[in-house]
N, C-alpha and C positions, 0 to 999 in steps of 0.2 A: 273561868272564862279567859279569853285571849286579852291579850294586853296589848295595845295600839302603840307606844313609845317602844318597847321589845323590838314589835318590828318595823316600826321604822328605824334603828338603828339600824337593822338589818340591812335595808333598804339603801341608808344612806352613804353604806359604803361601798355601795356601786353608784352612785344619785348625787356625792358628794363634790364640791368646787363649784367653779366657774368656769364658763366654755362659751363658744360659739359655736354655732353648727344650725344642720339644717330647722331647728327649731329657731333659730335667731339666738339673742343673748341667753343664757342658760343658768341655773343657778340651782342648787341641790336638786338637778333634774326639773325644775319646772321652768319652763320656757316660753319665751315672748309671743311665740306665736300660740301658744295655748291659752296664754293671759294676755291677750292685746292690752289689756289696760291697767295692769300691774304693772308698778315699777321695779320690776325684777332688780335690779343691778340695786337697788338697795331695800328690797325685803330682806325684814327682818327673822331671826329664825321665829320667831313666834305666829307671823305669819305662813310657812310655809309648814309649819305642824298642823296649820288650821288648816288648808289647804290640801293636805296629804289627809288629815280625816276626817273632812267633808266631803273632799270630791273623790275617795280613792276607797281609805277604810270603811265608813259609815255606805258606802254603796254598796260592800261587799258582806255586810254585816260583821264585821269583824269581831263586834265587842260579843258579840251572841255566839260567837264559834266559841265551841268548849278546849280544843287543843291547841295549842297557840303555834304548832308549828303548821296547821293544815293552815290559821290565819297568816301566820307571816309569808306561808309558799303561794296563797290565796293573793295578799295586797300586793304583794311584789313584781306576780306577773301581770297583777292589773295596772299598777304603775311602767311597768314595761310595757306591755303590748295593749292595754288598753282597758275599762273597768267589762266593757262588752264581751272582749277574745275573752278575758279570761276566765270570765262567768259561763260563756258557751261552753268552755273547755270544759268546767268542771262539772258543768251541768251534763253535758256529753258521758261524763265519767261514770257519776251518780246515775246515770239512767232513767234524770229525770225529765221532765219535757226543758228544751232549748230554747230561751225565748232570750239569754242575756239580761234578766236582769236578777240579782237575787232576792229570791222572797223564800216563804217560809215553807214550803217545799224542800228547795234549794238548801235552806239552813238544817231543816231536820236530818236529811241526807249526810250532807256532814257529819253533822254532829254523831249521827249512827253508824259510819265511816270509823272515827277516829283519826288515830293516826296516817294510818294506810292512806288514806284521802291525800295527804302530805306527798309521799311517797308517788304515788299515782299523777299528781297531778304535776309533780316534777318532771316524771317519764314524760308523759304529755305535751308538756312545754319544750320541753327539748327535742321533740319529733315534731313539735309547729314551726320551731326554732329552724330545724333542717327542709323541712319544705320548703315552707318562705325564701331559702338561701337559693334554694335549688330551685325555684319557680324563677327566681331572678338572681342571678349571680353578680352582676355586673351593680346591680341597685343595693341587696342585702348580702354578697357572698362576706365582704368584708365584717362586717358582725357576727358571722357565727360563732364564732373561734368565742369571744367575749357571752355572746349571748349563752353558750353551752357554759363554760366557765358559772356564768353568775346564778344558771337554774342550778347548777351543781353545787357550788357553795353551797347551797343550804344543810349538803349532806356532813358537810364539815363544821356544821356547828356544835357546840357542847350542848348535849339536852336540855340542861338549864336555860341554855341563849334560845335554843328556837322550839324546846319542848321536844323534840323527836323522837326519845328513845329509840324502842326496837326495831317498829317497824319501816325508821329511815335507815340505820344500821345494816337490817337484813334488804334493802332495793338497794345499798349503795353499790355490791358486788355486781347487779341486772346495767347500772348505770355505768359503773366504770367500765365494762364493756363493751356496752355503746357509745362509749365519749373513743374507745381506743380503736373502735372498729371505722366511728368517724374520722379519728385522726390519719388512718391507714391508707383511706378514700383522699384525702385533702391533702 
């Protein structure tokens, strides 16, 4: 089964520092305006592990996903874009009914998926990733560049770090070409 700290490391190196921005004060990516009533600016990290797998992993069943790369490419977009986008997304994938939230439908899918699911749900994210920009330029065009970036890292991890093997290996050549057909346009 997927391992929760695996990918939040994953996670926290796009997620990692302190900032301000439009969430208010910001700290390993969790932000004031998400947590009105957390003292961000000095959570502690034991806090914010709790907080990534309460409100992020354990929504997404992570611990129940069998590949650990389908769960860190699974938590990661759900901490980017939301626990909802990214459940629609994969559930979109799977072909199973969309409802955004995951249950055991949802999980079995996966699970029967495999790796590919990983794979998949990259591509996926990275054409939500290009709508979004391009539905609003002016609001989201500045993040794409980053956001493509960070769905793609995952393909560059060592199998041992995000579990991937083959089947992130063989979609890395389908991506790198859509990240350079992006950059052609931009």
């Amino acid at each position: 089964m997927a391992e929760f700290r695996k990918a939040l490391e994953i996670t926290l190196k796009h997620e990692g520092g302190e900032t301000v921005d439009t969430g208010g004060y910001t700290k390993w990516g969790i932000s004031q305006k998400a947590y009105p009533n957390l003292d961000i600016k000095n959570m502690t990290r034991a806090q914010m592990e709790a907080i990534y797998k309460r409100d992020y992993w354990d929504k997404v069943l992570g611990d129940q996903i069998k590949d650990q790369a389908s769960a860190a490419v699974l938590f990661d977009y759900a901490v980017n874009a939301g626990v909802t986008a990214a459940t629609k997304a994969a559930q979109r994938i799977l072909g199973v009914g969309v409802d955004g939230v995951a249950g055991p439908k949802t999980l079995a899918a996966i699970n029967k998926m495999g790796p590919n699911f990983a794979s998949l749900l990259t591509k996926q994210r990275m054409q939500f990733y290009t709508r979004l920009a391009e539905s609003n330029p002016a609001k989201y065009g500045i993040y794409l560049k980053g956001w493509l970036k960070r769905a793609q890292s995952f393909f560059d991890l060592p199998p041992s770090t995000a579990g991937g093997g083959l089947a992130i290996a063989a979609a890395l050549t389908g991506v790198y070409l859509y990240l350079k057909k992006r950059e052609s346009i931009t």
